[in-house]
OpenMM code with the backbone's topology and positions (N, CA, C; nanometers):
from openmm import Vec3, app, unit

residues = "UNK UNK UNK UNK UNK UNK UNK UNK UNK UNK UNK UNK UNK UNK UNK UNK UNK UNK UNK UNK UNK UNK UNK UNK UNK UNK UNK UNK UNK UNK UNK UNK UNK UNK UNK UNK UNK UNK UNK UNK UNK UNK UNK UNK UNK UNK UNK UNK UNK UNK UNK UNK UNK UNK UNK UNK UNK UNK UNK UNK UNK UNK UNK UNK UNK UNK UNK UNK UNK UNK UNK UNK UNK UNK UNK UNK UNK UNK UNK UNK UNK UNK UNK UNK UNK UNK UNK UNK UNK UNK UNK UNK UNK UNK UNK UNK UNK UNK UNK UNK UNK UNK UNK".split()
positions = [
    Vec3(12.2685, 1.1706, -6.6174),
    Vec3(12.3134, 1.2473, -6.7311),
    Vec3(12.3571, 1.3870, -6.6863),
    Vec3(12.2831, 1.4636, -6.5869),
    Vec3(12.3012, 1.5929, -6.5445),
    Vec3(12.4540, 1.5484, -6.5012),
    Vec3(12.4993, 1.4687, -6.4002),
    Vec3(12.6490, 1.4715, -6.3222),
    Vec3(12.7547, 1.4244, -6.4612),
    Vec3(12.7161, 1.4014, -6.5607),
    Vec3(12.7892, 1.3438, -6.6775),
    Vec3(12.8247, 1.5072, -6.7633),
    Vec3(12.7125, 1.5594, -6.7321),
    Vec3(12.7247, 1.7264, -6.8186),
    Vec3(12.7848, 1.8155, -6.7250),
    Vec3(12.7597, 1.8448, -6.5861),
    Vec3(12.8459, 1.9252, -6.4914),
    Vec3(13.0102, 1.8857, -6.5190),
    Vec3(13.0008, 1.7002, -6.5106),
    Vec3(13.1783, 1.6985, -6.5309),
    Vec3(13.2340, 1.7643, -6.6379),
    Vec3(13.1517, 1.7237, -6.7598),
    Vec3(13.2228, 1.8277, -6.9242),
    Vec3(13.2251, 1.9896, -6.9054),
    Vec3(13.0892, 2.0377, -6.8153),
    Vec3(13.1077, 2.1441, -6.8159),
    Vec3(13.2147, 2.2043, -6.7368),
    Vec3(13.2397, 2.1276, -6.6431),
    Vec3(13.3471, 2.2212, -6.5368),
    Vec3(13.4569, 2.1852, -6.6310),
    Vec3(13.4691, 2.0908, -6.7325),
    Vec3(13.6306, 2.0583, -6.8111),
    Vec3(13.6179, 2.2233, -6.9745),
    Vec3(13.5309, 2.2749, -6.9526),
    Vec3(13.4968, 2.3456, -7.0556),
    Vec3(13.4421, 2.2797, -7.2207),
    Vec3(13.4223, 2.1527, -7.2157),
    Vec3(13.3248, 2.1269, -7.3122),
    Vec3(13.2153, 2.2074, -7.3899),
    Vec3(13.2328, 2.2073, -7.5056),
    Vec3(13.1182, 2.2467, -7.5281),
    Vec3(13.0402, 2.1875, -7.6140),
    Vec3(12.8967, 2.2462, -7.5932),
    Vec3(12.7693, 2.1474, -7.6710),
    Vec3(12.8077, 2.0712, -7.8163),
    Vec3(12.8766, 2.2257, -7.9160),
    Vec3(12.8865, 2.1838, -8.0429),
    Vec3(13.0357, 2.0831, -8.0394),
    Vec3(13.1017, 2.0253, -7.9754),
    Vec3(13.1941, 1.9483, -7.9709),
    Vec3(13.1623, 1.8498, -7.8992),
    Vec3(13.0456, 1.8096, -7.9042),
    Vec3(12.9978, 1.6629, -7.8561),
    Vec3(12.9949, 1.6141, -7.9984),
    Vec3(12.9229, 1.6820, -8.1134),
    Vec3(12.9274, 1.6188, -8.2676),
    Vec3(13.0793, 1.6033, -8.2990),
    Vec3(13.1980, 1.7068, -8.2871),
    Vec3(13.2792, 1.6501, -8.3221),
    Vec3(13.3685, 1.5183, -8.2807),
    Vec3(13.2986, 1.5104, -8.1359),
    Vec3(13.3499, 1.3687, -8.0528),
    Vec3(13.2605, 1.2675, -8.0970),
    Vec3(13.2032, 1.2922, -8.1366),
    Vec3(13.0735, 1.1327, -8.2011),
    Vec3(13.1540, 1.1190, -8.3626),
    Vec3(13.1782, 1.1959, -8.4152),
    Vec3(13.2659, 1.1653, -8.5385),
    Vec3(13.3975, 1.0997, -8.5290),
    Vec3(13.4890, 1.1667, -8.4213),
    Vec3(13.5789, 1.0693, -8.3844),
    Vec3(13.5440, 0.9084, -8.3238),
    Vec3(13.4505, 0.9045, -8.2809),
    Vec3(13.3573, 0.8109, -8.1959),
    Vec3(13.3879, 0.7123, -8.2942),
    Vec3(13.3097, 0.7304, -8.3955),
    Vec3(13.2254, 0.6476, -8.4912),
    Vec3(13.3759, 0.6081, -8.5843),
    Vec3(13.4428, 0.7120, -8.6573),
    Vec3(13.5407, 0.6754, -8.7432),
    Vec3(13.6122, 0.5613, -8.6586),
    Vec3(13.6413, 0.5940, -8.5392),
    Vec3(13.7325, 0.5396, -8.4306),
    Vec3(13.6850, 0.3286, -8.4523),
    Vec3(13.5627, 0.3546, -8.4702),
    Vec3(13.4470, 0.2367, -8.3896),
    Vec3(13.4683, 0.1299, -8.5960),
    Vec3(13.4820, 0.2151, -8.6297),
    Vec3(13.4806, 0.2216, -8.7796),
    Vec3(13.6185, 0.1101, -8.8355),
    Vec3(13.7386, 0.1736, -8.7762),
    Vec3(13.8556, 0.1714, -8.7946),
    Vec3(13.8908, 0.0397, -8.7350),
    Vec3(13.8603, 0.0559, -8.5824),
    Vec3(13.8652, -0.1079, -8.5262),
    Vec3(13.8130, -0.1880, -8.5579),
    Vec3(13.7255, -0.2668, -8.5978),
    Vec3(13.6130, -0.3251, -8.6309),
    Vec3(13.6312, -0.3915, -8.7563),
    Vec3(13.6717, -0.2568, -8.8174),
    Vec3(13.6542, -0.3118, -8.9577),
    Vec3(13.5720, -0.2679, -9.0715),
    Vec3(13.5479, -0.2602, -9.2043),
    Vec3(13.4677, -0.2275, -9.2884),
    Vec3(13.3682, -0.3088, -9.3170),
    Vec3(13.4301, -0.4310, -9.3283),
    Vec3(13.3185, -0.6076, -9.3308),
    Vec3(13.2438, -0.5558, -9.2020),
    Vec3(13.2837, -0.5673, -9.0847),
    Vec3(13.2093, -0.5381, -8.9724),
    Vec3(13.1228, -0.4023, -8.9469),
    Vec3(13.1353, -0.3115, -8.9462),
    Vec3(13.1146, -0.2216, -8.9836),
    Vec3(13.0064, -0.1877, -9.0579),
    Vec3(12.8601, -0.2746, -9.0777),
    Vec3(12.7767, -0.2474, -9.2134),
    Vec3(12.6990, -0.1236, -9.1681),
    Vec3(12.6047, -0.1247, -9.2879),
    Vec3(12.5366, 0.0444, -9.2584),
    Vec3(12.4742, -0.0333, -9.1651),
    Vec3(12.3859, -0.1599, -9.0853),
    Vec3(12.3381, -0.1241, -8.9577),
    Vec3(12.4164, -0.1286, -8.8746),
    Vec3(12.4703, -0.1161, -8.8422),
    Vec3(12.5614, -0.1329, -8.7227),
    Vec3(12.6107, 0.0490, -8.7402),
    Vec3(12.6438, 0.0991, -8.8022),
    Vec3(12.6931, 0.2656, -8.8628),
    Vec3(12.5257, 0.3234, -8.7292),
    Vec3(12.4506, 0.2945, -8.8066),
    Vec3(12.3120, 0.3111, -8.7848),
    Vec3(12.2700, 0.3199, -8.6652),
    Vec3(12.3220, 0.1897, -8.5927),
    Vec3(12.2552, 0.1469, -8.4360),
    Vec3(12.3592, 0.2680, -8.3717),
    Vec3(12.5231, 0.2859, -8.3812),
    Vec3(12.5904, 0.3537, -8.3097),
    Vec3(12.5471, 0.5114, -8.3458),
    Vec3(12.4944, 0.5516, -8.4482),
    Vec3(12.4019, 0.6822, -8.4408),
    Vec3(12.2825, 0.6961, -8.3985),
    Vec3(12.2253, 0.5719, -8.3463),
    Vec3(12.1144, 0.6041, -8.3006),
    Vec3(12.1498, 0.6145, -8.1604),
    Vec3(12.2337, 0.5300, -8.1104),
    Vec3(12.2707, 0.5149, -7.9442),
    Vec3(12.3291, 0.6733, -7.9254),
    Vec3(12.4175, 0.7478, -7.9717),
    Vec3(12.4779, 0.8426, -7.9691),
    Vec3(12.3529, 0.9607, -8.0057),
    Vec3(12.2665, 0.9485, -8.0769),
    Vec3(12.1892, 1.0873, -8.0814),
    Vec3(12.0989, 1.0836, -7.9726),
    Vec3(12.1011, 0.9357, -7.8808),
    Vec3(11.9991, 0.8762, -7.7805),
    Vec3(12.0858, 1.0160, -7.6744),
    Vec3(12.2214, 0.9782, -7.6441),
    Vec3(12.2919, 1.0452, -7.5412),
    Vec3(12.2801, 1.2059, -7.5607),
    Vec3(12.3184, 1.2700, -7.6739),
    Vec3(12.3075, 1.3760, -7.6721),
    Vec3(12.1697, 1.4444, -7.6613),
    Vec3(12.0491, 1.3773, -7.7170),
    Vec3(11.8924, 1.3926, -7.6585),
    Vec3(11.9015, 1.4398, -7.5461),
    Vec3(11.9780, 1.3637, -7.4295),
    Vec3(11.9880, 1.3839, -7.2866),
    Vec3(12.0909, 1.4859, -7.2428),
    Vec3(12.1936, 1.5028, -7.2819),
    Vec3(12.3067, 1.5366, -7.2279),
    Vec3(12.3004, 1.7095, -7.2683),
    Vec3(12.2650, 1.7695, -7.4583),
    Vec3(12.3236, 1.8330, -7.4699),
    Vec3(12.2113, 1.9697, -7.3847),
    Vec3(12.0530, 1.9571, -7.3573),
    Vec3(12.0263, 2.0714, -7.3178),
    Vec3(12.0842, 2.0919, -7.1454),
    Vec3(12.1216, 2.0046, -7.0903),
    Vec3(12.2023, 2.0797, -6.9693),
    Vec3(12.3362, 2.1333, -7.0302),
    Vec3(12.4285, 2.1045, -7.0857),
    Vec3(12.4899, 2.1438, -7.1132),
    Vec3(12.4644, 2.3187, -7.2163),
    Vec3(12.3680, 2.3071, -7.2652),
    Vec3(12.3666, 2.4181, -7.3556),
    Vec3(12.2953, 2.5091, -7.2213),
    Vec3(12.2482, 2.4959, -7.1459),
    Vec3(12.1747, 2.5536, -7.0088),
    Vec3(12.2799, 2.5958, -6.9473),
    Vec3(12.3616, 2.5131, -6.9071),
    Vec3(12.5098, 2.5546, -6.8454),
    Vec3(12.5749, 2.6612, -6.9342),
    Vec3(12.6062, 2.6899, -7.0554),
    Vec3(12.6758, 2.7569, -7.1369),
    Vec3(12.5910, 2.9047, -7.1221),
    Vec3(12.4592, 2.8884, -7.1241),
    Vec3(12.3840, 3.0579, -7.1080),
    Vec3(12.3753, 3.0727, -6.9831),
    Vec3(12.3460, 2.9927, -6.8480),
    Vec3(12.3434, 3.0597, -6.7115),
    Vec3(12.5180, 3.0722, -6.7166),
    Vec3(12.6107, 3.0495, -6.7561),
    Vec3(12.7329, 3.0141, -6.6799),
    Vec3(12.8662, 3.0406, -6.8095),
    Vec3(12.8111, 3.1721, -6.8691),
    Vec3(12.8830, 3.2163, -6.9548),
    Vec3(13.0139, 3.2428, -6.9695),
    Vec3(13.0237, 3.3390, -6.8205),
    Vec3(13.1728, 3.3959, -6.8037),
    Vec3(13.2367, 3.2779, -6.7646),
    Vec3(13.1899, 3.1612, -6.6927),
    Vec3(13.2880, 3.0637, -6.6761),
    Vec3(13.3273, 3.0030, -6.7695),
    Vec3(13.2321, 2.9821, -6.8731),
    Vec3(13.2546, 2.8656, -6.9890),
    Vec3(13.3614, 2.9010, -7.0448),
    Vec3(13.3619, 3.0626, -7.0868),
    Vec3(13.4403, 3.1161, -7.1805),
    Vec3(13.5895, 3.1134, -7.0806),
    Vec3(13.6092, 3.1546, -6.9749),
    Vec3(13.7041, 3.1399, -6.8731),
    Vec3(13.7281, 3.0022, -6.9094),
    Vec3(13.7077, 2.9022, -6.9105),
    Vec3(13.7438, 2.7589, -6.8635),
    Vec3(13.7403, 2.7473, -7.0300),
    Vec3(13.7410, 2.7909, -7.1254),
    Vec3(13.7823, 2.7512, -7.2506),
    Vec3(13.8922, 2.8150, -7.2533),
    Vec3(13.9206, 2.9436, -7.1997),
    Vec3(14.0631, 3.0336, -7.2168),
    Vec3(14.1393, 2.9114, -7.1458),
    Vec3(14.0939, 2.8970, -7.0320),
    Vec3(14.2068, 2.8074, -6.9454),
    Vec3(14.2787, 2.6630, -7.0174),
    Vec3(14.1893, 2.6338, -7.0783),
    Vec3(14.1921, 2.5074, -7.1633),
    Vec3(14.2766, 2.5064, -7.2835),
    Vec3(14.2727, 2.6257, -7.3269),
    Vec3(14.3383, 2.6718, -7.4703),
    Vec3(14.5212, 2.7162, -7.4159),
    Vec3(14.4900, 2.8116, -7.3298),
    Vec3(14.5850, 2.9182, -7.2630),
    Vec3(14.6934, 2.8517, -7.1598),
    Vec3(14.6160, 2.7566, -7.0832),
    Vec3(14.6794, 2.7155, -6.9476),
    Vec3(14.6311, 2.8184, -6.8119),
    Vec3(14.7014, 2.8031, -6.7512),
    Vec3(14.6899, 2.8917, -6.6132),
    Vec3(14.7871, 3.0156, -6.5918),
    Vec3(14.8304, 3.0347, -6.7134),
    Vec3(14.9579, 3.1475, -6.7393),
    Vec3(14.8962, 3.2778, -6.6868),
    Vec3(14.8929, 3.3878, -6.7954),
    Vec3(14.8540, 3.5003, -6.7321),
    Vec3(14.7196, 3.5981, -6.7904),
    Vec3(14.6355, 3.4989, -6.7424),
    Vec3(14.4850, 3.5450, -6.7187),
    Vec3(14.4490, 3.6180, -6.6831),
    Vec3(14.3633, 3.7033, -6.7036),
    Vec3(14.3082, 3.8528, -6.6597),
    Vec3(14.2125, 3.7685, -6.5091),
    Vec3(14.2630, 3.7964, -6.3974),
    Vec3(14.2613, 3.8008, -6.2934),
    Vec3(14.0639, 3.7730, -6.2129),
    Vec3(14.0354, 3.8590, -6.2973),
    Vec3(13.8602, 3.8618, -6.2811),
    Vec3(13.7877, 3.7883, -6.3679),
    Vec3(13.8697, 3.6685, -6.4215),
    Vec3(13.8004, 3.6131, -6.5379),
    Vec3(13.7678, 3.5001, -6.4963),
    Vec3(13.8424, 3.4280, -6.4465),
    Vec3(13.7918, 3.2936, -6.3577),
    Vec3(13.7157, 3.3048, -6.2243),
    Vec3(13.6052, 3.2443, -6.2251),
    Vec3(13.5212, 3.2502, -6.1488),
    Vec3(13.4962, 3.0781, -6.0990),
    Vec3(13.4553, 3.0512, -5.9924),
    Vec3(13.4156, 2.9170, -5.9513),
    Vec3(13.3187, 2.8565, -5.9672),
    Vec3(13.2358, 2.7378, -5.9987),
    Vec3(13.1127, 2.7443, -6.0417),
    Vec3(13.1271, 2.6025, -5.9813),
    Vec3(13.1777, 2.5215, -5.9404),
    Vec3(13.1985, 2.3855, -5.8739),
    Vec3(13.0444, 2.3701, -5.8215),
    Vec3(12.9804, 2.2384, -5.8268),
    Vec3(12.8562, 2.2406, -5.7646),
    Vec3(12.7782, 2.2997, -5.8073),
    Vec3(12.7543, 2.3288, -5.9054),
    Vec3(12.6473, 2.3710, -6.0011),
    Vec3(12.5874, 2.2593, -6.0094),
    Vec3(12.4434, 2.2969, -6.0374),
    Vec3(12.3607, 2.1706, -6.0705),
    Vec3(12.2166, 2.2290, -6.1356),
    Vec3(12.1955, 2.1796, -6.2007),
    Vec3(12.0917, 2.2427, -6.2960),
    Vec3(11.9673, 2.1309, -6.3391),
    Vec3(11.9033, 2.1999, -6.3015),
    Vec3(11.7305, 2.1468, -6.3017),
    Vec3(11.6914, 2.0349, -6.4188),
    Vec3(11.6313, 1.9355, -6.4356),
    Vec3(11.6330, 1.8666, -6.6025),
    Vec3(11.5377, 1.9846, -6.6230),
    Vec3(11.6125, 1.9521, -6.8243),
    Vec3(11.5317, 2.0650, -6.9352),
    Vec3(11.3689, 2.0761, -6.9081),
    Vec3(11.3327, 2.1479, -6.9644),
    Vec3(11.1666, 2.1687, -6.9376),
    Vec3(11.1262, 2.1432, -7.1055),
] * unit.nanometer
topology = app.Topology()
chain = topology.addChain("A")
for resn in residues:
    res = topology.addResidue(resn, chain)
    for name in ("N", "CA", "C"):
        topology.addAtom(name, app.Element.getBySymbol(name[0]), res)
């Protein structure tokens, strides 16, 4: 789970946009499937599997976001912005980060 949260983090992910990707998730899971298919357990089991992942995933990630601030916010500019013309001291490298499981 930690090498699953370093990859989002170095892409600038952030914690609170894991919920909005489980909403696309689910509508997505929703849409294919079907409505017949689709009953509230099955709605149910894929929120339980999904709050299973973020259990795991989101405190490295939210760990990454407070040790690794100036990057996050850097690598969200970059994400938003591109590689155009960035204030020079704003990107920093953080590759190989690796962070301890939560306590």
């Amino acid at each position: 789970m930690e090498n699953l949260a370093n990859i989002h983090n170095k892409m600038g992910v952030k914690a609170v946009e894991y919920g909005i990707a489980g909403e696309a998730l689910f509508h997505t899971v929703q849409k294919c499937i079907g409505p017949t298919e689709f009953t509230p357990d099955v709605g149910a089991g894929w929120t339980k599997i999904y709050s299973k992942f973020l259990k795991y995933l989101i405190p490295y990630v939210v760990r990454f976001e407070l040790e690794h601030k100036a990057q996050s916010k850097a690598i969200a500019w970059k994400r938003e912005h591109g590689d155009g013309d960035a204030p020079h001291d704003m990107f920093t490298k953080h590759e190989g980060v690796s962070m301890s499981a939560p306590v």
